[in-house]
NUKOL-426312 format. One line per field, with one value per residue: residue number from 1; y, x, z of N, C-alpha, C in turn. Coordinates in nm, 2 decimals, padded with zeros to 4 digits. Example, Ala and Ser with C-alpha at 12.3 -4.5 7.8 and 13.67 -1.06 7.14 Angstrom:
BEGIN
seq c(1:2)
n_v c(-00.57:-00.22)
n_u c(01.32:01.28)
n_w c(00.78:00.71)
ca_v c(-00.45:-00.11)
ca_u c(01.23:01.37)
ca_w c(00.78:00.71)
c_v c(-00.33:00.00)
c_u c(01.32:01.29)
c_w c(00.78:00.79)
//
This chain:
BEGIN
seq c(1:2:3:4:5:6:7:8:9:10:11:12:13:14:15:16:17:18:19:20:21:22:23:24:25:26:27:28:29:30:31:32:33:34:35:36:37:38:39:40:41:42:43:44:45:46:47:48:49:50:51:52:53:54:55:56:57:58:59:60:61:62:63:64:65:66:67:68:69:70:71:72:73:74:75:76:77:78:79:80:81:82:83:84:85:86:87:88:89:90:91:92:93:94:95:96:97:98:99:100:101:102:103:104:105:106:107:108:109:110:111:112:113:114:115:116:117:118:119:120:121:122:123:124:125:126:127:128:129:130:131:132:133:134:135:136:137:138:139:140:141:142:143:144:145:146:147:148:149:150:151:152:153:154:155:156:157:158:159:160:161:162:163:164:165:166:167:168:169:170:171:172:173:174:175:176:177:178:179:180:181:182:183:184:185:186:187:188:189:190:191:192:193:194:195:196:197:198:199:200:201:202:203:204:205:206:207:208:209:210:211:212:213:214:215:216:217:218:219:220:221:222:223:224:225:226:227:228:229:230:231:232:233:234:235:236:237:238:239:240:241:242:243:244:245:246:247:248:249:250:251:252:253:254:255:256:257:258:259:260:261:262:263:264:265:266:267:268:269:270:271:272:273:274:275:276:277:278:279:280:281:282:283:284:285:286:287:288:289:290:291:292:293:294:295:296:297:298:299:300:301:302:303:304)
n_v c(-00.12:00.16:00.36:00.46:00.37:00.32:00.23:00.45:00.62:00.80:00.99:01.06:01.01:00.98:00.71:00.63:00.67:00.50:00.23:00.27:00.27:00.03:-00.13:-00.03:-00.15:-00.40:-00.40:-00.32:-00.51:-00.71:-00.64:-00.58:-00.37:-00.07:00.09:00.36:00.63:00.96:01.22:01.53:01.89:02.02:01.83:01.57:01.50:01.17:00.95:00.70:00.35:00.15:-00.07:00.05:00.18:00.39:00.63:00.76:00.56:00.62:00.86:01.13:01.01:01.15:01.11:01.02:00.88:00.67:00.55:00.40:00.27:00.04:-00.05:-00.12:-00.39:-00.52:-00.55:-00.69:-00.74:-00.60:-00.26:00.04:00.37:00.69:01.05:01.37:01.64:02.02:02.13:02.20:01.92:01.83:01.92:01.82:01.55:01.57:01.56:01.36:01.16:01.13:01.04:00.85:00.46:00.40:00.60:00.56:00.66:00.76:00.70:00.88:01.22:01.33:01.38:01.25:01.20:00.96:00.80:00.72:00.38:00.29:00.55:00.71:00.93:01.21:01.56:01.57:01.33:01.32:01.51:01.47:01.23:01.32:01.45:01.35:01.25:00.99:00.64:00.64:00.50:00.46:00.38:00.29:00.33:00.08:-00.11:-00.43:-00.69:-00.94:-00.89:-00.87:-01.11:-01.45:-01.56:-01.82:-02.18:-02.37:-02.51:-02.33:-02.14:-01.82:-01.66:-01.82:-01.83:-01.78:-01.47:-01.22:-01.14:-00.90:-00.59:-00.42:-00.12:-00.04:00.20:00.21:00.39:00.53:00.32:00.29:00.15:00.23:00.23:-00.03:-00.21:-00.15:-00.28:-00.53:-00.66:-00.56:-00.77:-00.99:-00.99:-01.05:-01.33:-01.33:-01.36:-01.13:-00.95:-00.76:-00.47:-00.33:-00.09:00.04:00.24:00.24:00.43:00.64:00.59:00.34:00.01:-00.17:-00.47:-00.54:-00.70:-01.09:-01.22:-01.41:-01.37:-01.31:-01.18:-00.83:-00.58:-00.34:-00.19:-00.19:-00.18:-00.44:-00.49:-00.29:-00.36:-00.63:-00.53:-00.33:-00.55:-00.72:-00.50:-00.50:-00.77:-00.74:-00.54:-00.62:-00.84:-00.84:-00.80:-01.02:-01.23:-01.16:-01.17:-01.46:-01.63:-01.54:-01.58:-01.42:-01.21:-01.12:-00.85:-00.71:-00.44:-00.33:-00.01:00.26:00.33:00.40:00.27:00.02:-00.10:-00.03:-00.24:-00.44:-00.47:-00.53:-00.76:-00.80:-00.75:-00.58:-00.24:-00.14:00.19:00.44:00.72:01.01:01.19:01.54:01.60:01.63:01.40:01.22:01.22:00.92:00.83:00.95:00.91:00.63:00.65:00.77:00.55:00.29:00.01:-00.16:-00.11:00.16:00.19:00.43:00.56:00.73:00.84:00.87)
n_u c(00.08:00.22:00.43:00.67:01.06:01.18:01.28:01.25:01.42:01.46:01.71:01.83:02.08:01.94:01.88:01.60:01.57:01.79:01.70:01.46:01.59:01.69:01.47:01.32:01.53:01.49:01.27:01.33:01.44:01.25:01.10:01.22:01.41:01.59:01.75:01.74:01.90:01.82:01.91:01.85:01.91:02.19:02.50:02.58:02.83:02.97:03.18:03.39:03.35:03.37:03.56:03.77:03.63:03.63:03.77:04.05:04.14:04.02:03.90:03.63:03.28:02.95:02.65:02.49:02.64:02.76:02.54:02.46:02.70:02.70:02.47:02.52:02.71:02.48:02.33:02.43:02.39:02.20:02.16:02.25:02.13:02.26:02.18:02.23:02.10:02.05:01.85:01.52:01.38:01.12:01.00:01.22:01.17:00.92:00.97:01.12:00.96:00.77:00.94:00.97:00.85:00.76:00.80:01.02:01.03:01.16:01.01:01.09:01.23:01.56:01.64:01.76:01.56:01.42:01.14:00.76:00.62:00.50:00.47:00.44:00.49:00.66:00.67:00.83:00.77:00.48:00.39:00.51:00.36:00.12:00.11:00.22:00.27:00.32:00.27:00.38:00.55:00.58:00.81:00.89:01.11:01.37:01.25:01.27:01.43:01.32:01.05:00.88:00.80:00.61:00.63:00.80:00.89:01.17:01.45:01.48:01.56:01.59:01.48:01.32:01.06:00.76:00.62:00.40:00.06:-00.07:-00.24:-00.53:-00.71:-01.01:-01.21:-01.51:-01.65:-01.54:-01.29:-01.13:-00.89:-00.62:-00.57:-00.62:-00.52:-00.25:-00.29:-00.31:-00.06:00.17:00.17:00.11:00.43:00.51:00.44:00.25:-00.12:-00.39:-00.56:-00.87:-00.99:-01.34:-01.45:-01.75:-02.00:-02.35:-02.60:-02.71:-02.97:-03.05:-03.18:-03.09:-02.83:-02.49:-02.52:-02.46:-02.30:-02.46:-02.72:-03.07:-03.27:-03.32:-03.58:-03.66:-03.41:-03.31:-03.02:-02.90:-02.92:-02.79:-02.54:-02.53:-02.50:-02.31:-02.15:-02.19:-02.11:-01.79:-01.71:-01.79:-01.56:-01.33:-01.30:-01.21:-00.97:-00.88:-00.91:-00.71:-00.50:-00.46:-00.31:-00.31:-00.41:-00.71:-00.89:-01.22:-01.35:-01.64:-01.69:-01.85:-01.76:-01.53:-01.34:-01.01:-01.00:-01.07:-00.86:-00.69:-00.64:-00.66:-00.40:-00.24:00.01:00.05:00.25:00.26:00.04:-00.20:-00.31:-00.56:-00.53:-00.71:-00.65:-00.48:-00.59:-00.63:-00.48:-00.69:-00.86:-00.94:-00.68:-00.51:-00.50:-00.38:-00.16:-00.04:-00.01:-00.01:00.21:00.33:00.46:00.34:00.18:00.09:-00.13:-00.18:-00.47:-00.69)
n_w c(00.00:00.05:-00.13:-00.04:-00.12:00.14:00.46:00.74:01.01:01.30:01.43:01.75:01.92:02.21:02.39:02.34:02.09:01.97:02.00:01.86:01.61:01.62:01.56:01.35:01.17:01.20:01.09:00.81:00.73:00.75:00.52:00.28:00.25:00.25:00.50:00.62:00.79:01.01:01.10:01.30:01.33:01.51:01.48:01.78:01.92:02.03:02.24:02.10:02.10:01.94:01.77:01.52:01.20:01.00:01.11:01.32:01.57:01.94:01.83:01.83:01.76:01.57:01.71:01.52:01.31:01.49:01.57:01.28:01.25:01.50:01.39:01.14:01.27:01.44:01.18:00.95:00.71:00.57:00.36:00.48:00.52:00.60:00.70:00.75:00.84:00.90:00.98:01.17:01.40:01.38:01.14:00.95:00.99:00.89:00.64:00.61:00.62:00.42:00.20:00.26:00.31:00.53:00.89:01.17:01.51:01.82:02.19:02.34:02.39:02.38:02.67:02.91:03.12:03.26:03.19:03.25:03.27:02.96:02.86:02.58:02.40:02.33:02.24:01.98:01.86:01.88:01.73:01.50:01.42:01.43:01.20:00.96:00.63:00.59:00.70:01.06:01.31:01.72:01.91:02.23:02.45:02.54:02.41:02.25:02.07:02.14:02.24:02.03:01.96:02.06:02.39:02.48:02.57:02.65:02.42:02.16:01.87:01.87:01.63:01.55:01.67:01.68:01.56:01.79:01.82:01.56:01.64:01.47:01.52:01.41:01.26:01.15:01.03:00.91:00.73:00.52:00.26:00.28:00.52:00.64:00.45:00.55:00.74:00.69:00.52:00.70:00.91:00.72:00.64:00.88:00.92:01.12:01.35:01.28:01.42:01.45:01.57:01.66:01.82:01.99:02.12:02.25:02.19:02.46:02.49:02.44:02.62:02.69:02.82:02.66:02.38:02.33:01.98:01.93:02.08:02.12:01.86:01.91:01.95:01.65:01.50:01.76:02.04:01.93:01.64:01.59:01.66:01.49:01.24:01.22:01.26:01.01:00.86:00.94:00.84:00.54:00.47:00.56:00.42:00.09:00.18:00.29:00.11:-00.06:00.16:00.17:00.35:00.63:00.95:01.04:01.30:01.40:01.57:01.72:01.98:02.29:02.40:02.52:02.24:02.30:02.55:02.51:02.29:02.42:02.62:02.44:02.28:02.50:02.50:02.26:01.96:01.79:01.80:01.56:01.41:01.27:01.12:01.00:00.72:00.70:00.93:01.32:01.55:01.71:01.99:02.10:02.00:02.05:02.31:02.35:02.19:02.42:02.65:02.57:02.57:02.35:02.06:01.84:01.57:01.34:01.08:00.81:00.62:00.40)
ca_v c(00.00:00.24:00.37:00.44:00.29:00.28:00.30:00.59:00.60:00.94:00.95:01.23:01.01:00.88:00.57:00.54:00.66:00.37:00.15:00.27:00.30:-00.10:-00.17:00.01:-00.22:-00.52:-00.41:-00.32:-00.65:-00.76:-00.61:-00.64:-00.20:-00.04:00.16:00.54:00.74:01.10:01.32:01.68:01.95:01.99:01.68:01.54:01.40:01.14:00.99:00.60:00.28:00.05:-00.11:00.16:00.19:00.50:00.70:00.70:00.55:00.78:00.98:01.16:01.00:01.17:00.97:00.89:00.78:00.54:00.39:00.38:00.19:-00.06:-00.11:-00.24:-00.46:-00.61:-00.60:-00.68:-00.75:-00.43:-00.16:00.12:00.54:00.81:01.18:01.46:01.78:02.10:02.18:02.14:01.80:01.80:01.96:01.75:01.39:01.54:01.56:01.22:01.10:01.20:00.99:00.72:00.39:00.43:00.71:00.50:00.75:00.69:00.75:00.96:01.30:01.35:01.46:01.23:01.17:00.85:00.80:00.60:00.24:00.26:00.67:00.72:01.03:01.37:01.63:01.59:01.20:01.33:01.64:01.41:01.18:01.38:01.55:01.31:01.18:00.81:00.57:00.66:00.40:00.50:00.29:00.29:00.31:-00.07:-00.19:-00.53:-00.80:-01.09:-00.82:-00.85:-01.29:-01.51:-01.65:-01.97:-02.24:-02.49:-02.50:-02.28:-02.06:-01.69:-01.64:-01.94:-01.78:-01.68:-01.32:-01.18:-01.05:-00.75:-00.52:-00.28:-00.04:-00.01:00.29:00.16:00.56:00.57:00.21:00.30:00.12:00.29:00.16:-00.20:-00.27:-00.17:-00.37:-00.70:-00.66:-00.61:-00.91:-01.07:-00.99:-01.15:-01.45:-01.26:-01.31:-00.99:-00.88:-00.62:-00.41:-00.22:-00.01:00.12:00.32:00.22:00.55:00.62:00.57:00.17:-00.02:-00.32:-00.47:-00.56:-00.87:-01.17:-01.23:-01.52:-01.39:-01.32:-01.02:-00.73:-00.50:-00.35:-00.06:-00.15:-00.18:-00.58:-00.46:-00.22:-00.41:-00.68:-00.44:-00.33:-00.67:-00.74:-00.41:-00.53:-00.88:-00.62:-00.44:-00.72:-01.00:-00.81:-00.80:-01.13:-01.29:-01.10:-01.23:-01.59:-01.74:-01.45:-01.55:-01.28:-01.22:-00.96:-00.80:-00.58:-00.44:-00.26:00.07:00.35:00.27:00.36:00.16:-00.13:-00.09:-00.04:-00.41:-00.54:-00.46:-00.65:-00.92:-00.76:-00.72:-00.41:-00.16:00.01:00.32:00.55:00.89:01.11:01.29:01.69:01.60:01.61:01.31:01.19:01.17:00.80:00.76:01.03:00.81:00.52:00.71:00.77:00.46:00.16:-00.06:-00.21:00.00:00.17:00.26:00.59:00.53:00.80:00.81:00.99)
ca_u c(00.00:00.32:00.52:00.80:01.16:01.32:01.25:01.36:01.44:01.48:01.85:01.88:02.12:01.90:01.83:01.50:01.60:01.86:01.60:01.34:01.63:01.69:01.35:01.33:01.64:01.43:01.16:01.36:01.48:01.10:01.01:01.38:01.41:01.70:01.72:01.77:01.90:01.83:01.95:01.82:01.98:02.34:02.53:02.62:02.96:02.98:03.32:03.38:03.41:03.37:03.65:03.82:03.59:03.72:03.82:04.13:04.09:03.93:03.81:03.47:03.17:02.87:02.56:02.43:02.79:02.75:02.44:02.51:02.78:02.62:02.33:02.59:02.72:02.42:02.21:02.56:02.35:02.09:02.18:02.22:02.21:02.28:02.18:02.23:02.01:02.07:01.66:01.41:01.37:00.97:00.97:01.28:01.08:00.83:01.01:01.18:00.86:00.73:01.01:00.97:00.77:00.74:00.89:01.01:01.05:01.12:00.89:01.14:01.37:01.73:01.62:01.78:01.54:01.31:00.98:00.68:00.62:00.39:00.47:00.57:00.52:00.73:00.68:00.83:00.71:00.36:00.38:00.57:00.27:-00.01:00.08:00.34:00.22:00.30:00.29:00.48:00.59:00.65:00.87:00.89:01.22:01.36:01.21:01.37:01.37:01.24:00.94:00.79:00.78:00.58:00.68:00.80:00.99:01.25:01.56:01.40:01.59:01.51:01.45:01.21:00.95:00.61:00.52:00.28:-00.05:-00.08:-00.38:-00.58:-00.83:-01.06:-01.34:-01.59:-01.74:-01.34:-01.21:-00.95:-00.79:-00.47:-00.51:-00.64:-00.36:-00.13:-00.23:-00.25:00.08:00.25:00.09:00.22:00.53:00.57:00.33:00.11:-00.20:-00.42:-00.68:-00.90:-01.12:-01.40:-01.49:-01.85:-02.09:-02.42:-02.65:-02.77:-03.14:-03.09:-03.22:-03.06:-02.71:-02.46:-02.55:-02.37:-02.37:-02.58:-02.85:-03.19:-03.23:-03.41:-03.65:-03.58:-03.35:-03.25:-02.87:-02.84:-02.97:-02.69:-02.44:-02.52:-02.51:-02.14:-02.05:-02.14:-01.99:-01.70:-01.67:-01.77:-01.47:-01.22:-01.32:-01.15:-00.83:-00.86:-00.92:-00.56:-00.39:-00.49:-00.23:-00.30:-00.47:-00.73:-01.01:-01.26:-01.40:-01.74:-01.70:-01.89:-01.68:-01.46:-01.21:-00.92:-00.96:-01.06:-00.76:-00.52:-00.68:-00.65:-00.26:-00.19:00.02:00.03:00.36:00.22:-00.09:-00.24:-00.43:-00.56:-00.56:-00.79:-00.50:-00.51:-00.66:-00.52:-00.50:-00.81:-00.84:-00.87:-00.57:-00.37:-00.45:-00.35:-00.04:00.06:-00.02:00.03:00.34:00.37:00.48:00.21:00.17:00.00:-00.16:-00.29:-00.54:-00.80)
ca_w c(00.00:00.06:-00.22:-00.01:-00.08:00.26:00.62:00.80:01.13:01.36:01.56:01.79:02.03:02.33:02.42:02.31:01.95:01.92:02.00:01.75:01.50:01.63:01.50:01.22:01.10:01.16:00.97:00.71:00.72:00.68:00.43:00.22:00.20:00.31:00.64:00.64:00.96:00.98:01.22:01.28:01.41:01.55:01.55:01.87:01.95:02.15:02.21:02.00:02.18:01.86:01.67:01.39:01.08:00.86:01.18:01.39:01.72:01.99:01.78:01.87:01.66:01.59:01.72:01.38:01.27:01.56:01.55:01.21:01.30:01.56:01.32:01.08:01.30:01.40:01.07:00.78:00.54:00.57:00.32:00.58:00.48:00.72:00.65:00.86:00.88:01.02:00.99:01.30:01.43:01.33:00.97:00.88:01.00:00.80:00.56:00.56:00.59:00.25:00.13:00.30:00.32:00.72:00.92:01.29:01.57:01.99:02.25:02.42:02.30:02.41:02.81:03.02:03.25:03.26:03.13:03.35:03.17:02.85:02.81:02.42:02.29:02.34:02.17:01.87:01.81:01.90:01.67:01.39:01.40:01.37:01.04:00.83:00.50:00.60:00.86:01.18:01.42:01.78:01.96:02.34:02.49:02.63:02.30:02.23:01.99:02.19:02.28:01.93:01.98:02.18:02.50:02.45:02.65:02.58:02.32:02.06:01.84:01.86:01.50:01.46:01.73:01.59:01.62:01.86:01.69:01.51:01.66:01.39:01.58:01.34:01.23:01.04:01.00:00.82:00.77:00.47:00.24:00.33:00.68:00.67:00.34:00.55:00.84:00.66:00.50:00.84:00.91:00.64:00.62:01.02:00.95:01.26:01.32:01.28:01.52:01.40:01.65:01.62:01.92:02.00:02.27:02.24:02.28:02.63:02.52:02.48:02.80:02.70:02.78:02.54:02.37:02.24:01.89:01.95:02.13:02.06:01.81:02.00:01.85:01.50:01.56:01.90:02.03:01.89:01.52:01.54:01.64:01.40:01.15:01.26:01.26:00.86:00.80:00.96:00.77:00.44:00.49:00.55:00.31:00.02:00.20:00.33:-00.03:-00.07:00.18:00.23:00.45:00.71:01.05:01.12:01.39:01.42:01.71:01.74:02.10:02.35:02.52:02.46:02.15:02.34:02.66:02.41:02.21:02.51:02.64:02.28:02.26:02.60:02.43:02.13:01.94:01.75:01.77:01.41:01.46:01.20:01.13:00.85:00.64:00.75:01.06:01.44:01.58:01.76:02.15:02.11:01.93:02.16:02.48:02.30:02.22:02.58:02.73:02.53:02.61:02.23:01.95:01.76:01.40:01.31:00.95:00.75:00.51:00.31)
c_v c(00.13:00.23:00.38:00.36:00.28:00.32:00.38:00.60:00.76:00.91:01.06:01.18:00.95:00.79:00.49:00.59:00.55:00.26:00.12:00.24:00.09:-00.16:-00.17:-00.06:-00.33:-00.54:-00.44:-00.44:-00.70:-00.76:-00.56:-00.50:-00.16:00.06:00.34:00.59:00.85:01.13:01.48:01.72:01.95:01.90:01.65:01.46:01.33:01.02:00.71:00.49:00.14:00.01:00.02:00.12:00.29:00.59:00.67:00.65:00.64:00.87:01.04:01.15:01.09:01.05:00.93:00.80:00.66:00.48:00.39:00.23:00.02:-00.14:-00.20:-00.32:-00.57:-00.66:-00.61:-00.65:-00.62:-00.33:-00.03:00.34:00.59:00.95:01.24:01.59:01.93:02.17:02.12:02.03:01.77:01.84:01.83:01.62:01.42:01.48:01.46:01.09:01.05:01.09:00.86:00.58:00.38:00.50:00.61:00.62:00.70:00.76:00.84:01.09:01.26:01.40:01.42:01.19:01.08:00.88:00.69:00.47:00.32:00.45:00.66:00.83:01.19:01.47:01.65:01.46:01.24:01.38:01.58:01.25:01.18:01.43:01.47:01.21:01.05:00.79:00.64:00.57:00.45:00.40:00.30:00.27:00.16:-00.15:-00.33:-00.64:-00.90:-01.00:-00.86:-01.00:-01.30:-01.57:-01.74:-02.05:-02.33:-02.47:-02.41:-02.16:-01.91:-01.65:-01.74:-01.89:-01.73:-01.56:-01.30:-01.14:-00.89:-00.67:-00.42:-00.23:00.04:00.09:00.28:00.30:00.59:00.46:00.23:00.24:00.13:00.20:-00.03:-00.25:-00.28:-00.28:-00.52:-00.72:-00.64:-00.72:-00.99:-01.09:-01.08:-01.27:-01.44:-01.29:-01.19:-01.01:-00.77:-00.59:-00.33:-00.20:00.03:00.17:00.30:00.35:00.53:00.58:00.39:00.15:-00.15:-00.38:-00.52:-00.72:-00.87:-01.17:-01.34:-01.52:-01.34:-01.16:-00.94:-00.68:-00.39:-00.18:-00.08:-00.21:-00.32:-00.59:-00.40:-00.27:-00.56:-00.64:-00.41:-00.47:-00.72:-00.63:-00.47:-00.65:-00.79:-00.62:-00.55:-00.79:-00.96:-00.85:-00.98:-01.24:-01.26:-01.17:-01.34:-01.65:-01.62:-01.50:-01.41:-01.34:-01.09:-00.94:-00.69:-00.57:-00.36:-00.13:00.16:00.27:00.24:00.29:00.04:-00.14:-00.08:-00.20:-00.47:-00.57:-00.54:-00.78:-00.89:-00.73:-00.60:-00.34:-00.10:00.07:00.41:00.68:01.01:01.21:01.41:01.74:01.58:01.47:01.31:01.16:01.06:00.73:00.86:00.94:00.71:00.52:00.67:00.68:00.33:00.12:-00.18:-00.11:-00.01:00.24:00.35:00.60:00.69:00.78:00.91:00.97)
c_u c(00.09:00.37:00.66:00.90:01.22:01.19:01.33:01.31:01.52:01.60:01.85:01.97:02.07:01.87:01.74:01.50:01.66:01.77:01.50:01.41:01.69:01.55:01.31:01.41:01.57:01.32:01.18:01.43:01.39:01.06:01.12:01.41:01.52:01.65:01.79:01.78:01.89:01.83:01.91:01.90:02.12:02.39:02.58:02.72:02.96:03.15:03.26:03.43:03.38:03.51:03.67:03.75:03.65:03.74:03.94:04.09:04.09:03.88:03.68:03.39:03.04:02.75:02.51:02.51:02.77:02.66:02.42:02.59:02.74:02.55:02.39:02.61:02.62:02.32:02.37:02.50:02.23:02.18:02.13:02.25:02.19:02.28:02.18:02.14:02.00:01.89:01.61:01.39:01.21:00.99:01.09:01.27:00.98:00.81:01.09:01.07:00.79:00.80:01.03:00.83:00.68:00.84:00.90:01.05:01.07:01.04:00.98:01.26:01.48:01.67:01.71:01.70:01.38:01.21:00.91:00.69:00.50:00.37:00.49:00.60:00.59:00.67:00.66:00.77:00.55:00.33:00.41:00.41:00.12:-00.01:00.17:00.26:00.20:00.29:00.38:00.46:00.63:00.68:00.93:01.05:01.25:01.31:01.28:01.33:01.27:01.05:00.86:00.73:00.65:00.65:00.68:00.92:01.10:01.37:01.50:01.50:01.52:01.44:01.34:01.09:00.90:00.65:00.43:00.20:-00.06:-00.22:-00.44:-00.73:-00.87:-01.20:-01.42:-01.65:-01.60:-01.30:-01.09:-00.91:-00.60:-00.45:-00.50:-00.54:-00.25:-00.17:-00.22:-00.13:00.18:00.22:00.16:00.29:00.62:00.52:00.30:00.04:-00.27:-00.54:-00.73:-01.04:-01.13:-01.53:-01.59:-01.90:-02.24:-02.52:-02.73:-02.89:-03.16:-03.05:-03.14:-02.90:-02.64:-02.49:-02.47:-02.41:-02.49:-02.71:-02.99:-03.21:-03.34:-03.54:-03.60:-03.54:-03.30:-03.08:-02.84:-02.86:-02.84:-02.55:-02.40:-02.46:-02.33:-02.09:-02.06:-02.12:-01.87:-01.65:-01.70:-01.64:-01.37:-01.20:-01.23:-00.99:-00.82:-00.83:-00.77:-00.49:-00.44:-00.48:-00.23:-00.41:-00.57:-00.89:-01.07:-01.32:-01.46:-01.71:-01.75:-01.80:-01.62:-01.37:-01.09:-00.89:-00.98:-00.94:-00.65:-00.56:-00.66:-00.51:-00.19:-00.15:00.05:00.16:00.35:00.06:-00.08:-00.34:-00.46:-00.57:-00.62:-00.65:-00.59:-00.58:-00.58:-00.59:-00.59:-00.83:-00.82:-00.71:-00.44:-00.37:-00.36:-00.21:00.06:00.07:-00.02:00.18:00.35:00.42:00.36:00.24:00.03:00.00:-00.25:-00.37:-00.64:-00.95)
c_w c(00.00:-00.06:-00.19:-00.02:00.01:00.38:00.70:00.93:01.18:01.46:01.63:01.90:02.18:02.29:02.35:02.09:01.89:01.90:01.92:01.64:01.45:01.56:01.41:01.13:01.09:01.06:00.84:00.68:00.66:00.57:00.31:00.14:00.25:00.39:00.66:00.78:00.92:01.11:01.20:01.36:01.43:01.61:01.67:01.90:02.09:02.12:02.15:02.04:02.06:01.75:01.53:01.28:00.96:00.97:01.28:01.56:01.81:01.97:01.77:01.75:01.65:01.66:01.62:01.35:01.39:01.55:01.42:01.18:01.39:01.49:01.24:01.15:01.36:01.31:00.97:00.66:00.52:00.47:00.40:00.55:00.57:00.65:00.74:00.82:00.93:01.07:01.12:01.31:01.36:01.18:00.89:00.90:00.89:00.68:00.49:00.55:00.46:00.18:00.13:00.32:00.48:00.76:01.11:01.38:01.73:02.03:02.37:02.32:02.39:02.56:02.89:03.14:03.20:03.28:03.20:03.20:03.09:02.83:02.73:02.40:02.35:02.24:02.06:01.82:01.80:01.75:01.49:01.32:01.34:01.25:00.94:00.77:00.48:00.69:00.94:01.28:01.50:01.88:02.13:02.38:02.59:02.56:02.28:02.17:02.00:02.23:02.17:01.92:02.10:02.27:02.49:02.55:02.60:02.51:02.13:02.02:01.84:01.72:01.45:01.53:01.69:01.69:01.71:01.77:01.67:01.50:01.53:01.49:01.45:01.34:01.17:00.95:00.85:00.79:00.64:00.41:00.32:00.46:00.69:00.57:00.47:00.71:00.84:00.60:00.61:00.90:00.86:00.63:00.75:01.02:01.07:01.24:01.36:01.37:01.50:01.51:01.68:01.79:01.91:02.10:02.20:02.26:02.38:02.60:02.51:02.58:02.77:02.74:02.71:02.51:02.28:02.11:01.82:02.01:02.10:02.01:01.89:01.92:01.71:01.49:01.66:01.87:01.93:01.74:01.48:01.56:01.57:01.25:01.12:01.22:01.08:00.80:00.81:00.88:00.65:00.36:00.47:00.45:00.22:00.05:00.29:00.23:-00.04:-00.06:00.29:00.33:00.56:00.79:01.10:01.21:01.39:01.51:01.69:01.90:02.16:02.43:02.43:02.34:02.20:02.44:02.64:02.36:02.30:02.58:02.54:02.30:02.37:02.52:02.35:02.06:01.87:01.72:01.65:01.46:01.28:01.22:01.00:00.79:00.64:00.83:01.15:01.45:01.67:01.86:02.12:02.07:02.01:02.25:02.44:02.30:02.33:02.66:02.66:02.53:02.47:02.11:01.84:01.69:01.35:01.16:00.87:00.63:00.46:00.36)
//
């Protein structure tokens, strides 16, 4: 569904940048693109404790040049570019955005000072989310490979571990091409299965509580009409992209409640949350909480 050739990944030096920019290498692994660093602003030296590549020993690296560096070492085979910036950290993500198939970002800037569990977004991740042309992935600081796997016991290679599943919080008012492509092809690309769910609030004037999809239909208009209704919207919507991508595990879910306190329960477990977002629109309370409190990394999809 992206036209972008590469994934680009945001360095500005912390922690939780490396991390995202760790992630962004696996993807691009995934999905067989090469990995772009960009750095905004004034480079930061920091001093070079990796074996001599084209500098003399001790000599002060920037932090792109290093995790640069690192990334090669542990991705070799990754085709890896590095660009620097002297432009604003937000305009010049935007702007790698644009160019990119997915823009990956941390859930922390350059501060120094630790973030509660399942906080992501600063500032500029927030700010870079709401308005860039493509996906944005924000990646939680402490990110780590075995995180995206299932828990598994025994003599088990790390690389042979299934994936966790891949959440889509879906809008049926909005559901998107843009969004659902892209969340069966993440999907795909991990052999995940996908979990797609669709959040609702029943209006105050129905007396009824939520019913199963088994239970006896109500009167014609009431809550169990309408969320039948939802529910073959929702198969609708999917079938297309399921015909697609055959060999893809998916589930769907009509659910009673707010979206985002659905969707932050969905993602428990989850190796990654999709959200959408209407292109030239802010992002949407539910999809800000989501934001600040999910403990998976979540992909910010725009669409038309």
């Amino acid at each position: 569904m992206n036209t972008g050739t590469t994934i680009t990944a945001g360095i500005d030096g912390s922690r939780a940048s490396l991390d995202a920019a760790d992630w962004a290498a696996r993807e691009a692994e995934r999905r067989r693109l090469p990995l772009r660093l960009v750095h905004a602003g004034a480079p930061q030296r920091v001093a070079a404790r990796v074996p001599d590549v084209d500098v003399p020993a001790g000599c002060a690296r920037s932090a792109l040049d290093r995790a640069a560096i690192q990334l090669s070492y542990a991705h070799p085979a990754l085709d890896i570019l590095a660009r620097r910036t002297e432009a604003p950290a937000v305009p010049a993500l935007l702007a790698a955005a644009a160019e990119s198939q997915t823009l990956v970002v941390g859930s922390r800037g350059h501060t120094g000072h630790p973030a509660p569990a399942g906080f992501l977004a600063g500032s500029v991740a927030l700010a870079v989310a709401a308005a860039a042309e493509r996906p944005v992935v924000l990646v939680r600081e402490g990110e780590l490979p075995e995180d995206e796997r299932a828990f598994t016991t025994g003599d088990v290679l790390p690389g042979t571990v299934p994936y966790r599943p891949v959440v889509l919080g879906l809008d049926l008012e909005h559901p998107a091409d843009q969004l659902v492509g892209h969340a069966f092809e993440t999907a795909a690309v991990r052999s995940a299965p996908l979990r797609v769910v669709h959040a609702w609030t029943p209006p105050p004037d129905d007396d009824r509580a939520p019913a199963e999809p088994s239970a006896t239909v109500a009167s014609p208009g009431g809550a169990h009409d309408r969320e039948t209704a939802r529910r073959h919207a929702l198969s609708d919507t999917l079938r297309p992209w399921r015909a697609k991508f055959p060999d893809t595990r998916v589930s769907e879910e009509v659910l009673h409640g707010h979206p985002a306190d659905r969707l932050l329960s969905a993602s428990t477990g989850s190796g990654l949350l999709i959200v959408g977002r209407r292109a030239g629109e802010r992002l949407g309370r539910a999809a800000r909480t989501v934001i600040r409190q999910v403990t998976c990394p979540v992909v910010v999809v725009p669409h038309g």
